[in-house]
N, C-alpha and C positions, 0 to 999 in steps of 0.2 A: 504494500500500500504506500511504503515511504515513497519507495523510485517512481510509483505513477501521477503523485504530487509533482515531485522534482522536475519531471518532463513537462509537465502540464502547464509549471510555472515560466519552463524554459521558456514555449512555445507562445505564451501569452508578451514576453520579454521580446521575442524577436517580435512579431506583429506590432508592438509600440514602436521598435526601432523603425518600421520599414513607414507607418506613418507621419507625414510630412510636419511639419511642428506644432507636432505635438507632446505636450510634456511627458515625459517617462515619470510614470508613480516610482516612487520610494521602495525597493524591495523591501515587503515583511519577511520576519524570521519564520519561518517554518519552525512548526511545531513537531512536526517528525521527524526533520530530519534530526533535531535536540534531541529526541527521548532516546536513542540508544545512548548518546553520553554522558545523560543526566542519570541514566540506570545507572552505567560504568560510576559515574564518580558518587552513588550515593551507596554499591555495594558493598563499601566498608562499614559504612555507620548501619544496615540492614542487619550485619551477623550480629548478634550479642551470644557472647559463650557464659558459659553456668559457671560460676564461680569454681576457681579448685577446692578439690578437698585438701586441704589445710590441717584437717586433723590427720587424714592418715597420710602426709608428708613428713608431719611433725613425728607421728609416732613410730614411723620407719626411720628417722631419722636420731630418733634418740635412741631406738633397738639397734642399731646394725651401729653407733658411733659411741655409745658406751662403751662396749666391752675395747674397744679401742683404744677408748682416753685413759682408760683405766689402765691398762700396760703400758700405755705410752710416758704416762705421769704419776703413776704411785706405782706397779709393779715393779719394772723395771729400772732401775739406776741407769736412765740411757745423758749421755753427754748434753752438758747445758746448753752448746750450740745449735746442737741439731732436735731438743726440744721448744729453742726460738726458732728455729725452721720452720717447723713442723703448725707451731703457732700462727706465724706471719701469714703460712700457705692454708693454717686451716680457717683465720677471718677472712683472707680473701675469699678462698671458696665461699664460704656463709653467705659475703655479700652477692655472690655471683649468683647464689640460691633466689634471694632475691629481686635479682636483675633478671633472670627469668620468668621468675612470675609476673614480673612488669611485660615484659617484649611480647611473650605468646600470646597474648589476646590483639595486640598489635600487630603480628606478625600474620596472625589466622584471618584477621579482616584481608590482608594483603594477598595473601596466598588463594581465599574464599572468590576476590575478586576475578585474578587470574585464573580462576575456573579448577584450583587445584584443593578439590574435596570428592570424598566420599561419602557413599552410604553403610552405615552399618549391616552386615549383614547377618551377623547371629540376634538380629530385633529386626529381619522380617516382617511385614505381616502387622506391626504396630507402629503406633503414630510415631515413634523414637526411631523407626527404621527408615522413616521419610524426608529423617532432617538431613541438611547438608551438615560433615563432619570434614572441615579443614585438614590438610593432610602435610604431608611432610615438616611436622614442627619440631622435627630433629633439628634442622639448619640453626635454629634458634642456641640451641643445648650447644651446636655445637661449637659456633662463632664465639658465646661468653666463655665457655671453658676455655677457646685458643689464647682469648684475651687474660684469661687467668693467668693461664702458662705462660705467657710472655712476660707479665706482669713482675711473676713471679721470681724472672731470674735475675731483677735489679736489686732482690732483696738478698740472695743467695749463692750465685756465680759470679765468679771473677772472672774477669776477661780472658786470663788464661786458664780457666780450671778444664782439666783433661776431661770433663762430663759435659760438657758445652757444647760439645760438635755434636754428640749422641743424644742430647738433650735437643736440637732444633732440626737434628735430623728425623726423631718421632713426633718433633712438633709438624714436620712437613708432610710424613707417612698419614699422620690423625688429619690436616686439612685435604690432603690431596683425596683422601678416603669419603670426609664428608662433601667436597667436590661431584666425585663420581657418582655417589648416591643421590647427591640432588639429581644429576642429569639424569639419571634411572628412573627416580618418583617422575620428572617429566616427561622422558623420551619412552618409559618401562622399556627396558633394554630385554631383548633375550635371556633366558639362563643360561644359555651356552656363552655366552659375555658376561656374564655377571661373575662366572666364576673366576674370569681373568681379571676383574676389579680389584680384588684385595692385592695380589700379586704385584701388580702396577702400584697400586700404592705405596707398598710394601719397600720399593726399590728407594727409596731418600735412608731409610733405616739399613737395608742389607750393607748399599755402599760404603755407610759412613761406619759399620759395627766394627769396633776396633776390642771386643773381651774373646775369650778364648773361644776355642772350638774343640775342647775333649768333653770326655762325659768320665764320669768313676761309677765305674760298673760294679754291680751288686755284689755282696760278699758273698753270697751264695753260689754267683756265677764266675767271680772272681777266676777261679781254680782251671775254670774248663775255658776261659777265654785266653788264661794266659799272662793279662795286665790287670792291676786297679784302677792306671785309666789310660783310655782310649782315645786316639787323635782321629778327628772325625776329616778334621779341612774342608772342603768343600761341601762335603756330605753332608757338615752341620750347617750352613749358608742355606741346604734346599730344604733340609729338616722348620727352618726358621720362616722360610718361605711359603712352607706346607703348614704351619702353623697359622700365617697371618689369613691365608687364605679358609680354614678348615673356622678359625674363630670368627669370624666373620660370617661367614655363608651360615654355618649352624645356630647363629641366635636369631638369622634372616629366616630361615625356617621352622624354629620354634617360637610359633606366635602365630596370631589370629583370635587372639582373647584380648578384651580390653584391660590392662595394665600389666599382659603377661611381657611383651617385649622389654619395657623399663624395668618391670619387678624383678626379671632372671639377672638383667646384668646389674642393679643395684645392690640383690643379694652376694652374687661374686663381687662385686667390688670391695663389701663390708668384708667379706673373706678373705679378701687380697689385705687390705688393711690389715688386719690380723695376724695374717701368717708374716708380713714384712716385719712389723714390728717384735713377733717374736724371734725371728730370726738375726735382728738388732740385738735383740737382749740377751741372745742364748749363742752370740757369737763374738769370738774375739779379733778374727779378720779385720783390719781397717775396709781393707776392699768387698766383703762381703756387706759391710755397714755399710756402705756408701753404694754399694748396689741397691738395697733395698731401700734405704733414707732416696735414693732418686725412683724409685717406684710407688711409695707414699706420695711426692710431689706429682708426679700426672695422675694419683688414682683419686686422691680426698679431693678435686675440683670437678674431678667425673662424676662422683658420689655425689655433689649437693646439687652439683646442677640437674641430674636427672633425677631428684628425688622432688626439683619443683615441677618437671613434667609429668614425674608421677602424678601431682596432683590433680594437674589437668585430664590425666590420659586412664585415671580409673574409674572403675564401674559407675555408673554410667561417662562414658570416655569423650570429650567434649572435642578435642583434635586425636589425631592420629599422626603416631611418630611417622610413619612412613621410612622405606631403606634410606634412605639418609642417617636418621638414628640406628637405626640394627648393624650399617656398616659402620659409622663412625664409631661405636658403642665395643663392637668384633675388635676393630682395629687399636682401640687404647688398649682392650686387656691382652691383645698381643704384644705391643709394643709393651707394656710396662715387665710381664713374664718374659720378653728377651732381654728386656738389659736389665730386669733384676734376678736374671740368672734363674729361674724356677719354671721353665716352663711345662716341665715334669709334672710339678707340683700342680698347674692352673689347668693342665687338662685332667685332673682326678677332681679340680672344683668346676668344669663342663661336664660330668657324669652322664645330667641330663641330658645335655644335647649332644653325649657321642652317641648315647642310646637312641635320641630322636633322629640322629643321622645315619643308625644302622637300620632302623626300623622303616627309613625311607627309602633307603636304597634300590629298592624294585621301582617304583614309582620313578624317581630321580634318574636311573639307567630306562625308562622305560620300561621295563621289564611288563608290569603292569599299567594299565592305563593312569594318567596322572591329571587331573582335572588343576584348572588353576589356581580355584580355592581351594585346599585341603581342609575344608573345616566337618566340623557337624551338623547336624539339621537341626531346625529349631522348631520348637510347636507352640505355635502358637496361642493353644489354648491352655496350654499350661507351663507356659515360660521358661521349658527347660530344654536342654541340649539332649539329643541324642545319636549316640556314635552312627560314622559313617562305618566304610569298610577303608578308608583312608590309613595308610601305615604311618601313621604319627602319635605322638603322643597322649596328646589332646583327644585324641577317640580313642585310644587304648585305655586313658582312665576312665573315659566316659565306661569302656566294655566293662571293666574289673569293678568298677564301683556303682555303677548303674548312672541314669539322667540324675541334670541335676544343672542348677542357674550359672552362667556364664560367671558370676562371681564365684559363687564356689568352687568353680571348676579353676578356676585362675590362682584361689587362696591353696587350694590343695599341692598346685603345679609348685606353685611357690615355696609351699613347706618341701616338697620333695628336692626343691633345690638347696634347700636350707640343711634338710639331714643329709646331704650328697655333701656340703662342705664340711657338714660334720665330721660324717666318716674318713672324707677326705683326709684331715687335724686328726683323728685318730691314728689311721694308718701310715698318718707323716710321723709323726711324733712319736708313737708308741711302738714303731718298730725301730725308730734310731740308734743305729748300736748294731743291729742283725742285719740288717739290707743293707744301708751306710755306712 
């Protein structure tokens, strides 16, 4: 209807010209040609998002940074300076928590505009299932954490300090990461591309890795291998690379529940916290310190920052991280387990999603057919989930424990990642001495 105005008026304009003098009227503004731009510029102030949950930000956030401060500053007798580190880097982060909470409702107007939202799909069928949900508001998480980290090493590195190259080379791994992942939420890239994403990223870190490359092989096996340790070279460079890639793609496909993508890697993160600092306190290494004291520094701004997007992104989930978040989110817990040395250790705290990425393997190789949601079905008349025939985990618990509300299903996934770090600290710890 607009263009047949547009023409209409054209034709009335030439016919004034071609009559002899006579005064040409004043072009009016069109009224339609304006209303698609007056939509565009009014689609920001249209979205209003629902408040965060603020309590359960707040109470993840005092569960998973207790048992932390508590080793960090009464357990432990750890060194005065690297307790004002630790300090400096944990008010920044706090504020960074903050500065999220400001941006993503800001951001989701932005995003909403440019036409980058979804529909929920496990709330089908209800009025919640018809709203638009803003999408990729990882980019958010992940711009203030970079700003963290940069921030952060006017407080802590010296121009010369030999962690400095390794420190801006995972700072370039972590952007070029949440990079690629925007272009994916925009372009949805193939999976056969997706899986060379992390890789590509991954290359600022490989380059610049300047720590060792053995491994010290179990006592057990000690005997039949030969050595206690083992010079890997090269072999440890693809090991490193098969890492960034493997943590990455695996929290990209465990998820499809509202606040299970931020909950799994918040939990690992509290856990990475944990295990560094005990490894501070229960080692006399200078270089083992100083491994993990720079693994604390990129984890505790990863930690507050998506614990304010938890807010946003749980039950009932008001934006959606989108692969922006799941790659940028892969790629810090790989980068921090390579240069603090434990990557050993951070894939016995992905239990779940080795299990969730063994269990998809048919699917993922084709083997069986592989639809592009892997989710469950939802009924609408009684608001519960029930499992597909999808090999993931999410319909696996739905199979073993029966239906049950997309919250539940999320808190439960959640706890299981929480006893999987457990066990993890068990089997680290309590076999120290016989394995190592």
């Amino acid at each position: 209807m607009a263009r047949r105005k547009k023409r209409g008026a054209a034709a009335a304009a030439a016919a004034a010209a071609q009559a002899p003098r006579r005064q040409q009227p004043q072009p009016q503004p069109q009224p339609a040609a304006a209303a698609p731009n007056a939509e565009v510029a009014a689609a920001p102030e249209d979205l209003v998002l629902r408040p965060p949950n603020l309590r359960v930000a707040f109470a993840a956030m005092a569960l998973f940074l207790a048992p932390f401060s508590y080793l960090a500053f009464v357990h432990y007798p750890l060194d005065a300076d690297l307790r004002r580190s630790i300090l400096i880097c944990g008010a920044i982060s706090f504020a960074g928590f903050f500065v999220v909470l400001r941006l993503i409702p800001v951001a989701a107007c932005y995003l909403h505009r440019r036409k980058l939202f979804g529909k929920d799909i496990n709330k089908k069928g209800l009025p919640t299932g018809d709203i638009d949900v803003p999408e990729s508001l990882g980019i958010v998480v992940g711009i203030v954490y970079l700003v963290i980290a940069i921030l952060f090493q006017q407080f802590n590195f010296a121009a010369d300090s030999i962690w400095l190259v390794e420190y801006n080379a995972a700072l370039a791994s972590v952007c070029f990461m949440i990079l690629l992942g925007f272009i994916d939420d925009v372009l949805d890239i193939p999976w056969r591309v997706k899986l060379l994403l992390p890789g590509i990223a991954a290359l600022p870190l490989l380059m610049a890795y300047a720590g060792g490359t053995s491994i010290i092989i179990p006592k057990p096996l000690a005997s039949y291998v030969g050595v206690e340790v083992l010079e890997l070279g090269w072999l440890y460079v693809i090991f490193m690379f098969l890492l960034a890639v493997f943590c990455t793609n695996s929290i990209n496909i465990h998820a499809g529940l509202n606040g299970l993508e931020v909950g799994q890697t918040v939990v690992i993160s509290a856990a990475v916290l944990v295990h560094n600092v005990m490894r501070i306190g229960s080692s006399k290494d200078l270089e083992t310190q100083q491994a993990h004291a720079f693994s604390i520094y990129l984890v505790l701004p990863f930690l507050t920052t998506s614990l304010a997007l938890l807010g946003f992104n749980w039950y009932p989930s008001s934006v959606f991280v989108g692969d922006t978040y799941t790659y940028f989110a892969g790629m810090t817990l790989a980068v921090v387990g390579i240069l603090g040395h434990f990557s050993e250790t951070l894939l016995l705290f992905f239990l779940p999603q080795v299990l969730n990425f063994l269990c998809s393997l048919p699917q993922l190789l084709k083997i069986v057919h592989c639809p592009r949601h892997r989710l469950p079905s939802f009924d609408t008349q009684t608001g519960l989930l029930t499992a597909t025939e999808n090999g993931n985990l999410v319909n696996i618990f739905l199979r073993l424990f029966g239906k049950c509300s997309e919250k539940s299903l999320c808190i439960r996934l959640l706890i299981f990642q929480a006893l999987s770090c457990l066990f993890c600290f068990w089997l680290r710890y309590m076999l120290t001495g016989w394995y190592k």
